[in-house]
C-alpha positions as semicolon CSV with decimal commas, in nm:
position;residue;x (nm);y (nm);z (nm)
1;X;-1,064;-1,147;1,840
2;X;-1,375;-1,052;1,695
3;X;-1,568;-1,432;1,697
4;X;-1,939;-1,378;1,618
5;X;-1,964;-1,184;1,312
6;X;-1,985;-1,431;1,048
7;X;-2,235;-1,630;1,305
8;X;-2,475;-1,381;1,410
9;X;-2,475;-1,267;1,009
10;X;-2,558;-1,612;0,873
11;X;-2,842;-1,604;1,154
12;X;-2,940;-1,287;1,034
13;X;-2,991;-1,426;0,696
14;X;-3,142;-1,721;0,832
15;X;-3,451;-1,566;1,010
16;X;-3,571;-1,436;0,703
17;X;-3,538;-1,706;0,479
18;X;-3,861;-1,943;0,404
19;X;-3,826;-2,310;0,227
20;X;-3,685;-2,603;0,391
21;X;-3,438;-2,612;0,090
22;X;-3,300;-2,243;0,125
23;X;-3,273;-2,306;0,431
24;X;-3,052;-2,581;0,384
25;X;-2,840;-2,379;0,176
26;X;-2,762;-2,149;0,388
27;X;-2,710;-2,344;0,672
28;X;-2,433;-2,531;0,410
29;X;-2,322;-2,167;0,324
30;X;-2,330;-2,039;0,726
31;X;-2,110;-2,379;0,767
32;X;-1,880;-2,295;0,564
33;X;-1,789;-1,977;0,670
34;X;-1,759;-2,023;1,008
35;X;-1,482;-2,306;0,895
36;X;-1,265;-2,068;0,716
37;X;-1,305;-1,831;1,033
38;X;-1,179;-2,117;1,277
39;X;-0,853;-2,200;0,975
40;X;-0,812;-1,823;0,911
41;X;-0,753;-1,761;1,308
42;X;-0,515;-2,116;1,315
43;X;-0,357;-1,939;1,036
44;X;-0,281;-1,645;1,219
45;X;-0,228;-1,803;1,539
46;X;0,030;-2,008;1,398
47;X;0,233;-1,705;1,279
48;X;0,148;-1,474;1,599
49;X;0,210;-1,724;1,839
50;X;0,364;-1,995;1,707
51;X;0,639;-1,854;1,470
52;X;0,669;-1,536;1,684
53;X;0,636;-1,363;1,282
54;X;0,414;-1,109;1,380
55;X;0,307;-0,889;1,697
56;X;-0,043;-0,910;1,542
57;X;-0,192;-0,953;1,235
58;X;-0,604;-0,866;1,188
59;X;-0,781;-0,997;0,893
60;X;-1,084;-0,869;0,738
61;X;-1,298;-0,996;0,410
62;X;-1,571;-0,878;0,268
63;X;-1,800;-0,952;-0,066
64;X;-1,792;-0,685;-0,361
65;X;-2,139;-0,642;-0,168
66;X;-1,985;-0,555;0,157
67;X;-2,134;-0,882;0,355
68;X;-1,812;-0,959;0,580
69;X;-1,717;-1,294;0,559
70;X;-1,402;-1,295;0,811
71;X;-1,285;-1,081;1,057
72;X;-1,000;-1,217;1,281
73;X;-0,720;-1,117;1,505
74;X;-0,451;-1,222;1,747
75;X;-0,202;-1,103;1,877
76;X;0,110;-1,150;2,090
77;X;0,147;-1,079;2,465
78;X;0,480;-1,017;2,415
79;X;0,379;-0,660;2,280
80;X;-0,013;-0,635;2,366
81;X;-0,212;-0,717;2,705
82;X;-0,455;-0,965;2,666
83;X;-0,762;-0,694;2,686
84;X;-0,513;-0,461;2,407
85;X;-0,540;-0,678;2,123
86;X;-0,611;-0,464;1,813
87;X;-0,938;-0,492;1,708
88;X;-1,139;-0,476;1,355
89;X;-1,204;-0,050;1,401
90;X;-0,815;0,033;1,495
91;X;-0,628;0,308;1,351
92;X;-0,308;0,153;1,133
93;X;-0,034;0,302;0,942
94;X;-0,094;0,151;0,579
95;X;0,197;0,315;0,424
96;X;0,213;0,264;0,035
97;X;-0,120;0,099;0,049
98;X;-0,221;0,511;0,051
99;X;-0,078;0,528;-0,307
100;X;-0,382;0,326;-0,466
101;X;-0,612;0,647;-0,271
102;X;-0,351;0,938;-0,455
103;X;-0,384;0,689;-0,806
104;X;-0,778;0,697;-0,778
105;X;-0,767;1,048;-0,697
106;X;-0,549;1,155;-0,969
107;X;-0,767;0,918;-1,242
108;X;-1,084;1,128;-1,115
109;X;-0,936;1,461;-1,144
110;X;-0,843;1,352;-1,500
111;X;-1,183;1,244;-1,594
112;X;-1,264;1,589;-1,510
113;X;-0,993;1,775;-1,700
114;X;-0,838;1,914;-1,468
115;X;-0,486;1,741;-1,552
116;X;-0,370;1,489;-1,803
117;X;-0,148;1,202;-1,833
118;X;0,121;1,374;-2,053
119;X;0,149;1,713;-1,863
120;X;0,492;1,808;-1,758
121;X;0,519;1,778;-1,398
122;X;0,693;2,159;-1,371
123;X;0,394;2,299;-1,508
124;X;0,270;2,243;-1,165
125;X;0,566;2,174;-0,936
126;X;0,819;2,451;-1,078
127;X;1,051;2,362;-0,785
128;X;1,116;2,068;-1,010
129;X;1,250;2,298;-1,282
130;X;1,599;2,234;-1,242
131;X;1,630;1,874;-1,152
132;X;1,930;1,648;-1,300
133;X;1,973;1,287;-1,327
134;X;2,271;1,149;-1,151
135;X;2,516;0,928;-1,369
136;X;2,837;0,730;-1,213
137;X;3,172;0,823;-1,434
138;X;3,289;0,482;-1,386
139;X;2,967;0,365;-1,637
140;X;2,647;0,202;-1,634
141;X;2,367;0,348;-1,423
142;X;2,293;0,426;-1,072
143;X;1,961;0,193;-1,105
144;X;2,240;-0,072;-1,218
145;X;2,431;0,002;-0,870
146;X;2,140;0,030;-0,656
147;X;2,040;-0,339;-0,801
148;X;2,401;-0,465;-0,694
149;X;2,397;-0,254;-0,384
150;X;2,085;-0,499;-0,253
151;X;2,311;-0,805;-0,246
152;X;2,409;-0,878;0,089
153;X;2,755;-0,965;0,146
154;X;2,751;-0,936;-0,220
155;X;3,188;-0,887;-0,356
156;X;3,040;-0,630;-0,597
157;X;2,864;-0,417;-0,319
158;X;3,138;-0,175;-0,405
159;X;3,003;-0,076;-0,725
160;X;2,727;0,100;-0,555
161;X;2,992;0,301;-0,328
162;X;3,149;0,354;-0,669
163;X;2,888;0,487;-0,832
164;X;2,901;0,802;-0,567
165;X;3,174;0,934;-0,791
166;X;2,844;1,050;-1,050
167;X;2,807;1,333;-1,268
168;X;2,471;1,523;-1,325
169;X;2,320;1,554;-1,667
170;X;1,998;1,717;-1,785
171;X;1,651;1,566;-1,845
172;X;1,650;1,411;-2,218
173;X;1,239;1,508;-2,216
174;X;1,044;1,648;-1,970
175;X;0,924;1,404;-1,657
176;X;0,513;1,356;-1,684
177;X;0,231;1,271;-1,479
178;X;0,235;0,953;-1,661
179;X;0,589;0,901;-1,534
180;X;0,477;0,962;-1,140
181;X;0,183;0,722;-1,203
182;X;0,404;0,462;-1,369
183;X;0,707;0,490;-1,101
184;X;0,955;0,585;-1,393
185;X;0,985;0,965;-1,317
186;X;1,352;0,894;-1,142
187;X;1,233;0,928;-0,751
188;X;1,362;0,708;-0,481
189;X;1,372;0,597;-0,131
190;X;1,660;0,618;0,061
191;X;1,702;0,279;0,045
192;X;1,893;0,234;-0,290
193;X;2,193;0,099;-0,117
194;X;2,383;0,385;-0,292
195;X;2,528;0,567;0,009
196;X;2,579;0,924;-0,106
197;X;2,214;0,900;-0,266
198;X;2,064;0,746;0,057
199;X;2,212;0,966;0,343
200;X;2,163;1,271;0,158
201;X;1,792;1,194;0,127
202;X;1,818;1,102;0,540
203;X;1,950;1,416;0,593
204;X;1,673;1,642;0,446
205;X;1,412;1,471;0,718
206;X;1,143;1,479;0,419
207;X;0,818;1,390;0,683
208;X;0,908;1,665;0,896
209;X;0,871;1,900;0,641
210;X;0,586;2,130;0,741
211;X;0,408;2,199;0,398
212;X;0,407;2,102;0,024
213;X;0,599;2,406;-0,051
214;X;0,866;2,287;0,180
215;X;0,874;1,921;0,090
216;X;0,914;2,026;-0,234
217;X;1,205;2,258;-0,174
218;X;1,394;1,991;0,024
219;X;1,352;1,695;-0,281
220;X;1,452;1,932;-0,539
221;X;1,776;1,950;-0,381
222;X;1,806;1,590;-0,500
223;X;1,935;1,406;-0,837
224;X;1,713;1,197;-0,990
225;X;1,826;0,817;-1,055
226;X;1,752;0,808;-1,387
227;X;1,623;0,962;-1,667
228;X;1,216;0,995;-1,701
229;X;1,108;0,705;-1,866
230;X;1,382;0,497;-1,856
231;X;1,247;0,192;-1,652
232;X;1,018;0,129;-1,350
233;X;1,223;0,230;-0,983
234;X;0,994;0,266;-0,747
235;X;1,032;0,552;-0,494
236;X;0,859;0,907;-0,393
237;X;0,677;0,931;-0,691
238;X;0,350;0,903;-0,577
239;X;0,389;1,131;-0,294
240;X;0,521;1,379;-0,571
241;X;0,212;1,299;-0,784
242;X;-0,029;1,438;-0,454
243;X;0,212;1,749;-0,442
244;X;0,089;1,841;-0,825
245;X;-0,277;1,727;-0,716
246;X;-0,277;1,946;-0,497
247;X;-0,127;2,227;-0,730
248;X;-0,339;2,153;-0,994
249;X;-0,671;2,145;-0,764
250;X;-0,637;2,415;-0,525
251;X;-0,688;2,192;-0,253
252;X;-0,506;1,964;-0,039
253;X;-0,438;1,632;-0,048
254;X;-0,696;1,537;0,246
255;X;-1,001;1,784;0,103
256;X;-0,960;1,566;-0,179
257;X;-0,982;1,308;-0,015
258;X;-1,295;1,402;0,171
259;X;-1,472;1,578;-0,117
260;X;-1,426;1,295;-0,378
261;X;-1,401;0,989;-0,194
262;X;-1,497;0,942;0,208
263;X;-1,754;1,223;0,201
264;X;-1,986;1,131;-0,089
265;X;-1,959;0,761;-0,039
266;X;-1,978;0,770;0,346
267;X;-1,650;0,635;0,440
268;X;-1,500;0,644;0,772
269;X;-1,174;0,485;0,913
270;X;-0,935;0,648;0,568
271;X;-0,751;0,966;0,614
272;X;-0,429;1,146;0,626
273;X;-0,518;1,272;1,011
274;X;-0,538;1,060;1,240
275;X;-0,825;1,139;1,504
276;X;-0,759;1,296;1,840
277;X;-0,743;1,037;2,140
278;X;-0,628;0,794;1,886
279;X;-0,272;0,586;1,969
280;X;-0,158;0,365;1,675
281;X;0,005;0,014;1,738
282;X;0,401;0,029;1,812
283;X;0,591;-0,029;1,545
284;X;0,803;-0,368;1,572
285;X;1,096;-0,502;1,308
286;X;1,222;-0,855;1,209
287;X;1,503;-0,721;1,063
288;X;1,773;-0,955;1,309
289;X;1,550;-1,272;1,301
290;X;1,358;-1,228;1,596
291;X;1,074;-1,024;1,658
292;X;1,085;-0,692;1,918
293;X;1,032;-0,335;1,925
294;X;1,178;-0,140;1,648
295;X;1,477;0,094;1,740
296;X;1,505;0,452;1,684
297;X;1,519;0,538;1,332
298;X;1,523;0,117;1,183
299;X;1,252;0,202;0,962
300;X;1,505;0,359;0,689
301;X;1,223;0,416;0,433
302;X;1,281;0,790;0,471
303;X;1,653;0,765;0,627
304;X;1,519;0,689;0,937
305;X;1,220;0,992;1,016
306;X;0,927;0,876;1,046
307;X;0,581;1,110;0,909
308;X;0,422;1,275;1,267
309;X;0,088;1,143;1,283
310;X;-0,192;1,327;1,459
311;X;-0,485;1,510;1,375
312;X;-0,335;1,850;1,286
313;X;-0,105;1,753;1,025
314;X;-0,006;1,962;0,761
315;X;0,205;1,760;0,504
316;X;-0,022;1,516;0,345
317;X;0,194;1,249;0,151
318;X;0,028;1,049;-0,119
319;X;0,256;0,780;-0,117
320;X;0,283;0,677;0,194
321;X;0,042;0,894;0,435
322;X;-0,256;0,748;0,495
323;X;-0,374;0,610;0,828
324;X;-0,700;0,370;0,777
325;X;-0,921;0,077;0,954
326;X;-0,956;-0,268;0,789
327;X;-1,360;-0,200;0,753
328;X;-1,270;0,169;0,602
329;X;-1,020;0,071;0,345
330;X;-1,233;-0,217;0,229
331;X;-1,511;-0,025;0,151
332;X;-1,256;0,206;-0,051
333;X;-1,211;-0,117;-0,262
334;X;-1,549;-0,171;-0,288
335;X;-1,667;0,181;-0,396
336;X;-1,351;0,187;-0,647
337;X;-1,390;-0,176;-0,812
338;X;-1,757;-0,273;-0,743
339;X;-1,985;-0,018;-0,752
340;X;-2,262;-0,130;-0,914
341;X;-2,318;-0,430;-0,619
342;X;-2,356;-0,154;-0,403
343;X;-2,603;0,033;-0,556
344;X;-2,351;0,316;-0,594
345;X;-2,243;0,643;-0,879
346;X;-1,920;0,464;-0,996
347;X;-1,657;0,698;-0,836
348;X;-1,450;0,591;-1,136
349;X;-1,517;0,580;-1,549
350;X;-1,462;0,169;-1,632
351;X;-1,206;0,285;-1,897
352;X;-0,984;0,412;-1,578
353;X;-1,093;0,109;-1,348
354;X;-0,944;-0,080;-1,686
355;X;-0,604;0,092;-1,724
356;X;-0,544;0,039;-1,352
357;X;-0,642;-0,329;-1,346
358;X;-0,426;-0,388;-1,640
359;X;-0,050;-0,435;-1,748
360;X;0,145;-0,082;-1,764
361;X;0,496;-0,202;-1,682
362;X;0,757;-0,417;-1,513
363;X;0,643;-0,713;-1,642
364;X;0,780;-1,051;-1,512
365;X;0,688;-1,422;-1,420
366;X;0,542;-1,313;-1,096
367;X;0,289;-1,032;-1,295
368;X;0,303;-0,660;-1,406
369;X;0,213;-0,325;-1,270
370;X;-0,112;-0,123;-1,327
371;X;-0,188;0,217;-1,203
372;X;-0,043;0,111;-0,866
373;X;-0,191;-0,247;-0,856
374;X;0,045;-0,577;-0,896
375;X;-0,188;-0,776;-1,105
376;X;-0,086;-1,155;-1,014
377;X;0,018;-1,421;-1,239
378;X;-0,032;-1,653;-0,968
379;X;0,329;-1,757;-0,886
380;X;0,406;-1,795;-0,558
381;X;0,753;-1,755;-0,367
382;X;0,756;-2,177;-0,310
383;X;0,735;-2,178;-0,666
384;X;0,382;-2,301;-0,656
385;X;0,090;-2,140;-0,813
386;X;-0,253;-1,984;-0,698
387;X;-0,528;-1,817;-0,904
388;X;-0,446;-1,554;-1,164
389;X;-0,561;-1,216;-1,195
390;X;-0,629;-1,093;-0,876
391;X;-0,499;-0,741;-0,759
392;X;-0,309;-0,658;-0,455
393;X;-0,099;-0,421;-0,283
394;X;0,066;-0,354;0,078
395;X;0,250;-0,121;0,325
396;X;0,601;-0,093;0,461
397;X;0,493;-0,222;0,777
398;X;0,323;-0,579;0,652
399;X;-0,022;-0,428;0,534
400;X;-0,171;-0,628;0,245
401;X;-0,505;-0,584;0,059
402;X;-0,658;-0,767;-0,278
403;X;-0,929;-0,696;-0,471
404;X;-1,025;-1,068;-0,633
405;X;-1,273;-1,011;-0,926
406;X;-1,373;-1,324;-0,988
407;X;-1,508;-1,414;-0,702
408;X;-1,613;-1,020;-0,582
409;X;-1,439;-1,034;-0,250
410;X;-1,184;-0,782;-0,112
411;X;-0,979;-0,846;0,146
412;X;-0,759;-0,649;0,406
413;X;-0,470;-0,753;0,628
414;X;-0,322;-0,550;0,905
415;X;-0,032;-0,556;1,133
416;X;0,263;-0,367;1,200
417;X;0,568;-0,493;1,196
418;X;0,892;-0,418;0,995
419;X;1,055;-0,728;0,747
420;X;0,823;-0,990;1,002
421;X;1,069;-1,304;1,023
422;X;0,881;-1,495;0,742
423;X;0,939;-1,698;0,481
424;X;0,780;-1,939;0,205
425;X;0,403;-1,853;0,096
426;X;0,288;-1,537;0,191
427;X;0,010;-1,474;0,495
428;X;-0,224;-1,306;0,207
429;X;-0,230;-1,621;0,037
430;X;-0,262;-1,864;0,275
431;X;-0,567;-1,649;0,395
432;X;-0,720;-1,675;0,040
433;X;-0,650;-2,060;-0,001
434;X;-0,893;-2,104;0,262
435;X;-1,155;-1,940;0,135
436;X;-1,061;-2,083;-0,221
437;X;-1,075;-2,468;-0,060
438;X;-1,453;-2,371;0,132
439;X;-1,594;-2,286;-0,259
């Protein structure tokens, strides 16, 4: 638990100030910082400890600015020694939370003309070429039976073993890069809860592949789920999208990364390697009620495979590859969303930071999609309501981040941990009702 930063920083500020009234501000400011430190680490100690929800969870805020205004963590003995609890500079899997890095990347590289929204995704992936969308004979769609396949215990659970008797038809139009971006190209995990489309996906062990050119040969062995275009499913498509990046570049995933992002804005703690000497956290699951170590092959994002971190990886996937620090992917937000507060060359145009931060599809009560982002109406799952507007995102194993404009903050949780046995208003926004209620 990392206890003196917001302390020794409002001290910091504090030696340098002159005036018996600014002082008194900040003394009022300093005070009420180190009160949403002391609720944010209840908070969490309450779900580590308490409601056994999590093995850890590590939370990190800072100001557009990049003055950190939390950074807590606890964790549970159960899985970590009392001198192994994961601290602010650890190494975690963030999972999906890398497809907001492959979204920036791809908005830069079309800023600079080297691709465009509405090119056809073979012109760069030709493996692609001869992709067909998978239709069941018995009628309606296989997005239709992978929605009824998520009921459990659900009578008309069949209908997604039904729909394995499909048919394959051609692409109506070509799939585009606007398609990848917007999650409506036809990709999928194997977690539809159709089984033919689910254990075939398992069996082609897509994060052992060894390079692009493989990856790509195994997926193209797939059907699609439905036709390009037809509706928001979300699945591999961002992964595919940093395939064509790197087609269309020359250049892998990670020298993109390096050259356009970490490099020129000094980044460290973000990258699709993960450094030698470097063990990540174990990963736990929920899944039965009760926290403990996940088994062999229970994280079924992929059928069960799981992508072989270390620092000479070859397959860089931009959905889901990324292994980052709290401090490392908050100053990604910062250099993305607030440039100009750090005295920075937006990395971005403001017309592309606009058409991410706004409503692109799969709009409901609780919000809509951007370029990756879930911009928030506020509803909450107790029905309740917080702040509108902000933008968030997460990773399959309980990662969460928000950008929150208003106020200039970013925030970043981490853990690890598999559906955590939680319920009722989400550990994100319990965090950021604390700092709302010590404005």
């Amino acid at each position: 638990m990392n206890i003196a930063i917001i302390t020794s920083t409002c001290r910091s500020h504090l030696r340098g100030v002159i005036g018996i009234a600014l002082i008194s501000a900040l003394i009022l400011a300093c005070s009420s910082q180190e009160q949403a430190r002391e609720l944010t680490h209840k908070v969490l100690k309450d779900e580590v400890i308490g409601k056994e929800a999590y093995p850890f969870l590590l939370v990190y805020i800072e100001t557009a600015s990049g003055e950190v205004l939390v950074s807590e963590s606890v964790a549970s003995e159960a899985f970590f020694a009392p001198t192994e609890t994961p601290k602010v500079d650890d190494w975690m899997r963030i999972w999906s939370m890398t497809k907001l890095v492959t979204t920036v990347l791809t908005l830069d590289l079309i800023e600079d003309g080297v691709i465009s929204l509405e090119d056809e995704v073979i012109s760069y992936l030709p493996e692609l070429a001869d992709l067909r969308v998978a239709v069941p004979r018995s009628g309606g769609t296989m997005t239709e039976a992978s929605a009824s396949g998520y009921v459990l215990g659900s009578e008309t659970n069949n209908i997604a073993t039904d729909a394995c008797d499909f048919e394959l038809l051609p692409l109506l139009r070509p799939m585009t890069i606007r398609d990848l971006m917007l999650h409506t190209a036809g990709f999928y995990y194997a977690t539809t809860g159709i089984p033919c489309l689910d254990e075939a996906q398992a069996q082609l062990h897509l994060p052992l592949a060894k390079s692009t050119d493989d990856w790509l040969a195994r997926i193209s062995t797939l059907p699609l789920i439905q036709q390009p275009g037809d509706d928001y499913y979300y699945g591999l498509n961002t992964s595919v999208l940093g395939f064509l990046l790197e087609r269309a570049s020359g250049k892998t995933l990670q020298t993109l990364l390096e050259q356009r992002i970490t490099n020129p804005y000094n980044i460290e703690g973000l990258s699709f390697r993960l450094p030698k000497n470097v063990e990540l956290p174990p990963r736990t699951s929920g899944r039965d009620g009760t926290l403990r170590l996940a088994r062999d092959r229970e994280l079924d994002i992929f059928g069960g495979e799981q992508p072989p971190y270390g620092p000479d990886t070859t397959l860089f996937l931009g959905g889901e590859g990324l292994v980052a620090t709290a401090p490392g992917f908050a100053k990604f937000l910062r250099v993305v969303f607030f440039p100009e507060l750090n005295n920075l060359r937006p990395l971005l145009d403001p017309d592309s930071v606009t058409a991410m931060t706004s409503a692109q599809i799969n709009k409901n009560e609780w919000g809509a999609m951007g370029y990756t982002l879930w911009i928030s109406s506020g509803l909450r799952a107790d029905g309740s309501f917080s702040r509108a507007g902000l933008w968030t995102g997460g990773g399959y194993e309980g990662t969460r981040y928000w950008i929150d404009p208003e106020q200039q903050q970013v925030g970043v949780i981490m853990t690890q941990v598999f559906m955590p046995p939680t319920e009722g208003v989400a550990i994100d926004e319990r965090i950021r009702d604390i700092l709302e209620n010590q404005r």
